[in-house]
C-alpha positions in Angstrom: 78.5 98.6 137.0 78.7 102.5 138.0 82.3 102.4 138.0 82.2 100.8 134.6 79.6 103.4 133.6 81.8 106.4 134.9 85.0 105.2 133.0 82.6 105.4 129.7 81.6 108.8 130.5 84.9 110.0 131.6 86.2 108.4 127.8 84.0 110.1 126.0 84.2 113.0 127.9 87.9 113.0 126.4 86.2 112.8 122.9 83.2 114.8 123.4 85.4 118.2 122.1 85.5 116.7 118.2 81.5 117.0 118.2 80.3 120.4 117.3 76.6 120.3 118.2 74.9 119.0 121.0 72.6 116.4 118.9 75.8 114.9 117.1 77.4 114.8 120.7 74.7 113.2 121.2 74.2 110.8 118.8 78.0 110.0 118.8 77.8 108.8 122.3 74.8 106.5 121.9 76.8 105.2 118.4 79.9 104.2 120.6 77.7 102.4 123.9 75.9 100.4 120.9 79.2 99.2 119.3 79.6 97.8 123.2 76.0 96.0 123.7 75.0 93.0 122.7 73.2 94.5 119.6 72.8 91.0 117.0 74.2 93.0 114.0 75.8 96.2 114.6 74.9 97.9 110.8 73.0 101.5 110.4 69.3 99.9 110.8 70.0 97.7 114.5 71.9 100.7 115.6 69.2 103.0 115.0 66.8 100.5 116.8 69.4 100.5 119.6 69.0 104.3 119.9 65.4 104.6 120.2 65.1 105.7 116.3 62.3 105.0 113.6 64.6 105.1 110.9 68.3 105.2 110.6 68.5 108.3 109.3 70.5 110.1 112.4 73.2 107.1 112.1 73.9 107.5 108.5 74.0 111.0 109.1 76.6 110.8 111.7 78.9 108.7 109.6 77.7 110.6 106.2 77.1 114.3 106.2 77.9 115.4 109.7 81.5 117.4 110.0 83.7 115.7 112.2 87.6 114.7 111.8 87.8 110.8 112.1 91.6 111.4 112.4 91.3 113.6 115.7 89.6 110.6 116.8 92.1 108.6 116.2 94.5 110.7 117.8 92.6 110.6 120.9 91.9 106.6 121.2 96.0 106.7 120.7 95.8 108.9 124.0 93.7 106.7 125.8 95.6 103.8 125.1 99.0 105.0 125.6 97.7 106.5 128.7 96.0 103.1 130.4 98.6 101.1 128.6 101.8 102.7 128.0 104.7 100.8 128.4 108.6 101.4 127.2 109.0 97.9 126.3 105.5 98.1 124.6 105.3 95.9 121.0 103.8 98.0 118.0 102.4 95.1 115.7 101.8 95.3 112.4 98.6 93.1 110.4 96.2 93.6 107.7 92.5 92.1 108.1 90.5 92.0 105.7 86.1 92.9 105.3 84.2 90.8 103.0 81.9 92.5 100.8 78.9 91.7 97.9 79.3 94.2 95.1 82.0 96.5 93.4 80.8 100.3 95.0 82.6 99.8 98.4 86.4 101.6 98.4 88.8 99.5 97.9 86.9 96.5 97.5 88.1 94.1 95.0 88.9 90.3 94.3 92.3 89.8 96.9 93.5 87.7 99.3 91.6 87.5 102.9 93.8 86.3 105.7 90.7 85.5 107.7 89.7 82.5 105.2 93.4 81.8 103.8 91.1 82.3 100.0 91.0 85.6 97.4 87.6 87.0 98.1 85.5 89.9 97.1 86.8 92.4 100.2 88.3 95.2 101.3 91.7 95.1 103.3 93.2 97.4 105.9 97.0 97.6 107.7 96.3 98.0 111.6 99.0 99.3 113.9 98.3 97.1 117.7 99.7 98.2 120.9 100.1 95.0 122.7 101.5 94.9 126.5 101.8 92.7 129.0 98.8 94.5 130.7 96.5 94.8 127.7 96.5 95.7 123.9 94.1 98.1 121.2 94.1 99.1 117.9 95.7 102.9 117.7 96.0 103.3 113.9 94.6 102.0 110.4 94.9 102.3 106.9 92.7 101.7 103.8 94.8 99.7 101.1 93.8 100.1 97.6 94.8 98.1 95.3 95.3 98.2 91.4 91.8 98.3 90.1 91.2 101.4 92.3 94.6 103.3 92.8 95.2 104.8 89.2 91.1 105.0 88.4 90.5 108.3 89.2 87.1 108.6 88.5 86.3 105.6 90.5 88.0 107.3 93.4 86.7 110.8 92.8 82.6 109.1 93.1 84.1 107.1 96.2 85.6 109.8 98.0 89.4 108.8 98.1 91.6 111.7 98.8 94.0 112.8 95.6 96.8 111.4 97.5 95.8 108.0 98.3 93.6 108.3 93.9 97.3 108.3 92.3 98.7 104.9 92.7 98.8 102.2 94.7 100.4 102.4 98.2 101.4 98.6 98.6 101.0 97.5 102.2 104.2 97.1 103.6 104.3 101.2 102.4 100.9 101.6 104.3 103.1 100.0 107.6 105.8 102.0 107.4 103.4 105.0 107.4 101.9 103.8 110.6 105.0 103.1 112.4 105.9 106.6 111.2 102.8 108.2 112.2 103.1 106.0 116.1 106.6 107.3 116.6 106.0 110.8 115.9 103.0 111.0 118.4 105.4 110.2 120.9 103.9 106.8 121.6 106.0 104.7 124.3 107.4 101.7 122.5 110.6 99.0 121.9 109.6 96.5 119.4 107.7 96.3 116.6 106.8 92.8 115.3 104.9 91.8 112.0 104.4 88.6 109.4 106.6 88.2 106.7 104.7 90.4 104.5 106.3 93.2 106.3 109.4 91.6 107.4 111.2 91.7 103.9 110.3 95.2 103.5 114.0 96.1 103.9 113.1 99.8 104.1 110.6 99.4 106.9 113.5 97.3 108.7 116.1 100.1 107.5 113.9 102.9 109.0 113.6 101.4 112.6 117.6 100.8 112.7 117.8 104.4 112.1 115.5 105.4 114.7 116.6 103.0 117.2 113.9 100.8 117.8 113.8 96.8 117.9 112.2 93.9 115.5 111.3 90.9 115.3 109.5 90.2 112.1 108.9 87.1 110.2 110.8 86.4 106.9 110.6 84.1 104.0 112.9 81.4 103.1 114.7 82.7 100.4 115.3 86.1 102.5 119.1 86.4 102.6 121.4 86.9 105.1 125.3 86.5 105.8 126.9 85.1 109.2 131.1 85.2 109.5 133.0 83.4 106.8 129.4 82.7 105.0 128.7 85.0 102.3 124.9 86.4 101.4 122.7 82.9 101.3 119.0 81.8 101.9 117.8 82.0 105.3 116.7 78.3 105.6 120.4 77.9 104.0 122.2 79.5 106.5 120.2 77.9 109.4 121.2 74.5 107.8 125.1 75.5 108.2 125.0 77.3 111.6 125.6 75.0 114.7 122.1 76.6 116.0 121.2 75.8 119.8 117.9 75.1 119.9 116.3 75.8 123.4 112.5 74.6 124.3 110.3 78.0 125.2 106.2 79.2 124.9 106.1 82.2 123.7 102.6 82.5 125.1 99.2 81.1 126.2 96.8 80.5 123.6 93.5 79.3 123.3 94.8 75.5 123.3 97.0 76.4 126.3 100.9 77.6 126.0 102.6 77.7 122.9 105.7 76.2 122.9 108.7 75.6 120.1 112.0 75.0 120.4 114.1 78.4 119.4 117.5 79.3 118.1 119.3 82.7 118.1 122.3 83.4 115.5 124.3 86.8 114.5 123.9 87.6 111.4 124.3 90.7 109.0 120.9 91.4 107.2 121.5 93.7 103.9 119.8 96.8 105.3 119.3 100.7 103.2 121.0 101.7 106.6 124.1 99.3 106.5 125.2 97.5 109.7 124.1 97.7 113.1 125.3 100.7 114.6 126.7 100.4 117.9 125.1 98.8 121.0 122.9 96.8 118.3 122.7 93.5 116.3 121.3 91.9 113.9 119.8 88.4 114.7 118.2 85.4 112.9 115.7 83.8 114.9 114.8 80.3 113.9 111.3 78.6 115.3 111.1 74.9 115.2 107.9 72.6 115.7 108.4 70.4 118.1 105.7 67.8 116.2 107.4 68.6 113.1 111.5 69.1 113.5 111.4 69.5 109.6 109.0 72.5 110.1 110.8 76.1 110.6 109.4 79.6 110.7 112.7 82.5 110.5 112.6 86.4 111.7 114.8 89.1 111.1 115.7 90.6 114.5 117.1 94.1 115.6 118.1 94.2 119.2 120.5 95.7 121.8 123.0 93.7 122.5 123.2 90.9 125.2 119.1 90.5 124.8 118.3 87.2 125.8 116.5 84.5 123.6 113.9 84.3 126.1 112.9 88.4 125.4 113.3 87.9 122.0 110.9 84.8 122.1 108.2 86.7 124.3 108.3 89.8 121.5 107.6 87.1 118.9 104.8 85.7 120.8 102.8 88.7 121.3 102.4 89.3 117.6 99.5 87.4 117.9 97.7 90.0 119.8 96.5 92.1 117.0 94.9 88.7 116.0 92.7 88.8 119.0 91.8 92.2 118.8 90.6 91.9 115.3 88.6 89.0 116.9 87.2 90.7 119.6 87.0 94.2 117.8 84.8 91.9 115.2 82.3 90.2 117.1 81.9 92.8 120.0 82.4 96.2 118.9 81.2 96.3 115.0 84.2 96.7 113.3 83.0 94.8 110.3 79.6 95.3 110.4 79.0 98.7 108.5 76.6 99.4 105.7 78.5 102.5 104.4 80.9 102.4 100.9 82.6 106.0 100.7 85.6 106.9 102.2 84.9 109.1 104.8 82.0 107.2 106.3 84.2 104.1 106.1 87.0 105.7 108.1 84.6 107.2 110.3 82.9 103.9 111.4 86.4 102.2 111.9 87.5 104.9 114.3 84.4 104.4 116.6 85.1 101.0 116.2 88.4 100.8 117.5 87.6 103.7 120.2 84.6 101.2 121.1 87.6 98.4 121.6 90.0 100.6 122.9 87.3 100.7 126.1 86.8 97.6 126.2 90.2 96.5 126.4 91.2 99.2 128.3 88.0 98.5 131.0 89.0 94.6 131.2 93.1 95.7 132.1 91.6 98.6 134.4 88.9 95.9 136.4 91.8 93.0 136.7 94.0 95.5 138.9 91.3 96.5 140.9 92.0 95.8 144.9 90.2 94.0 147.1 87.5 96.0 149.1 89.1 98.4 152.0 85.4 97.8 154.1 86.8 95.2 157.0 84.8 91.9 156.7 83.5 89.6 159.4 86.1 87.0 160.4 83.8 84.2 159.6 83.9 85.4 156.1 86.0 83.7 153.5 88.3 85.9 151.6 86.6 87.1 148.7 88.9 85.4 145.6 91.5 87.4 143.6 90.5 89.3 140.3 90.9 87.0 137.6 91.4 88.6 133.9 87.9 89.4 133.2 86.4 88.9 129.7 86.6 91.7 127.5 82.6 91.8 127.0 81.2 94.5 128.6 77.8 93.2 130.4 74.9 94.7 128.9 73.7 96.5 132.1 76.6 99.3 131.2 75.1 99.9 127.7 71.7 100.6 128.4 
C-alpha cells in the first residue's frame, strides 16, 4: 500500500506543474484519487462528498472556471504511458465509445449510433487512441465527434463552447482518427501497428498516410472493400477470398473472458487501391481472412500493411489486441469515472475526460508495475514455503490507497 501510495504521488508530481495555485493543486489531486476509489457514482456531488466538501462547488470549479490546459494533460498521461509502457512493437488502436445522455444541452449530444448497446441513442461519441502492449495498455488521446446537428450550427456551438475550428463542419470520425494517429506519431510515441474496426479500415486515406510514414495495419474491412491479387483484377473482398486457394491455419489471437480466442486464419497478397500507390519496398499489402470455426460460412477480412516475410502468427496477435481499447473503456468506465460527469460545455467535458484517462492510465500502469515486482530480497526460514509468483493483479486499486 505505500509503494502504491508513492507511485500516486510520484504521477502527480509529474502533473502537479499544469496547476497554478496551491488550492487547485490541491483540489486536482483529490479529483484524480476519487476517480480511483470506490466512490458509487463518480459525478460532481459524490466527488465533492469524497473530498470532505459541503457542496460541490470546488469540483465544478475545477472542471468549469479554473485555468488549466486539459491538453498539457494529455500530453503528460502520453508520457507516463509511453514511459511504463513503451514498446517498438506497441499497437496504437483506434475505437469510438459512446456516453449516453437525457437532454439536448450536452456537446455533441444527439440521436446516433452507440456501440456499447448496438442501438441509436440520445449520446455523445468520442474516437480514442489505445496503447495496447503485451505488458499493459491506456488511453493516450481523444477526440469529441460532432455530428451534423451540431457542426455547421454555430450558435449552438458558440453557447456550448466548441472551438471555431471544430463549429464549421463536421469532422467525420475516421478524419478525427487520422488526427490522433497524427497527433501520436508526432509526439514521438514508440509504435509498429495500428489496428481499428472497419469503420476506419476503409478510410483509404488513413491507410494511405501510414504507408507513407512506414508504419503497419491491420484494420477490419467490409465486404464489398476491393482489392486485386495477380491475374485477378479489382473485386469484392469476400469475392476474392472465394477465388484464392487460402490456407487456412487454426490460431487464438488472445485470451478473453470466455478463455482463448481462437479462428482459423488465412494470409493472401494483394494490391489494396491506396492515395499512396503500391507498397514501397520492404512492404506488402495483405488480406487477412478470419473464419469461425462454429460457423465456416462466417468471415471477418482486414486490410494489412506489413514488412515483408511477417508471419501469420504476428499478424494474428496484432489483430487480437484490438480488443484492448475495449477493456479499457470497460475498466476506464466502471473504475475511474469516465462516463460519469455532470458537466455539458466543452472545456469542462475535455477536462473531466483527461482526469479520467490520467486516473486509468495509473491504474493500468500500477497493475503492469506490481505484476513485475520480485520476490522479497529478506532471506526466509527454510521451513517456509515459497511465497507464490505475482499473478496479473486486478486493475482496481484497493481503497486503502485512496483515502
Amino acid at each position: 500500500m505505500e509503494r502504491w501510495d508513492g507511485w500516486f504521488e510520484d504521477f502527480f508530481a509529474m502533473l502537479a506543474g499544469l496547476f497554478s495555485r496551491k488550492d487547485l493543486r490541491g483540489n486536482a489531486h483529490a479529483y484524480l484519487k476519487a476517480l480511483l476509489a470506490p466512490v458509487e457514482r463518480k459525478n460532481t456531488w459524490q466527488i465533492a462528498a469524497y473530498m470532505g466538501h459541503m457542496t460541490p462547488d470546488r469540483v465544478k470549479n475545477l472542471l468549469r472556471r479554473t485555468s488549466w490546459s486539459w491538453s498539457g494533460l494529455q500530453d503528460r498521461v502520453r508520457a507516463f504511458v509511453v514511459e511504463h509502457l513503451g514498446d517498438p512493437d506497441a499497437v496504437l488502436v483506434l475505437d469510438e465509445t459512446a456516453f449516453l445522455k437525457k437532454g439536448t444541452k450536452s456537446v455533441g449530444v444527439a440521436r446516433q449510433y452507440a456501440g456499447s448497446t448496438g442501438q441509436t441513442e440520445n449520446c455523445q461519441v468520442a474516437v480514442f487512441a489505445a496503447y495496447v502492449t503485451v505488458a499493459g495498455r491506456g488511453l493516450i488521446d481523444f477526440s469529441l465527434y460532432l455530428g451534423k446537428t451540431w457542426a455547421g450550427d454555430k450558435e449552438r456551438c458558440r453557447q456550448a463552447g466548441v472551438p471555431r475550428e471544430r463549429a464549421g463542419a463536421v469532422v467525420t470520425k475516421p478524419e478525427l482518427g487520422r488526427r490522433l494517429v497524427e497527433r501520436t506519431r508526432c509526439s514521438g510515441v514508440p509504435f509498429a501497428w495500428v489496428a481499428a474496426d472497419s469503420l476506419y479500415g476503409q478510410d483509404r486515406k488513413l491507410r494511405a498516410a501510414l504507408q507513407r510514414h512506414g508504419k503497419g495495419y491491420v484494420m477490419a474491412v467490409p465486404c464489398d472493400e476491393s482489392a486485386e491479387a495477380g491475374p485477378l483484377g479489382p473485386m469484392r473482398v469476400d469475392q476474392l477470398a472465394a477465388r484464392l486457394p487460402l490456407l487456412f491455419e487454426r490460431r487464438s489471437c488472445g485470451a478473453g473472458a470466455k478463455g482463448e480466442g481462437y479462428y482459423d486464419w488465412a494470409l493472401a497478397e494483394v494490391a489494396w487501391p491506396s492515395p499512396a500507390g503500391p507498397a514501397r519496398s520492404g512492404w506488402q499489402h495483405l488480406l487477412l481472412v478470419r473464419r469461425s470455426i462454429s460457423d465456416p460460412d462466417n468471415l471477418a477480412y482486414f486490410a494489412v500493411h506489413a514488412r515483408c516475410g511477417t508471419t501469420l502468427s504476428a499478424v494474428v496477435q496484432v489483430a487480437g489486441m484490438r480488443w484492448g481499447v475495449e477493456d479499457c473503456f470497460e475498466t476506464a468506465k466502471s473504475d475511474c469515472g469516465l462516463d460519469q460527469y455532470e458537466v455539458r460545455h466543452w472545456e469542462p467535458w475535455h477536462r473531466h475526460i483527461a482526469l479520467a484517462i490520467a486516473a486509468f492510465a495509473f491504474l493500468s500502469v500500477t497493475a503492469t508495475r506490481t505484476a513485475r515486482l520480485k520476490q522479497p530480497e529478506e532471506p526466509t526460514d527454510p521451513g517456509e514455503p515459497d511465497e507464490p509468483a505475482i499473478a496479473w493483479p486486478s486493475l482496481t486499486i484497493p481503497a486503502l490507497l485512496c483515502r
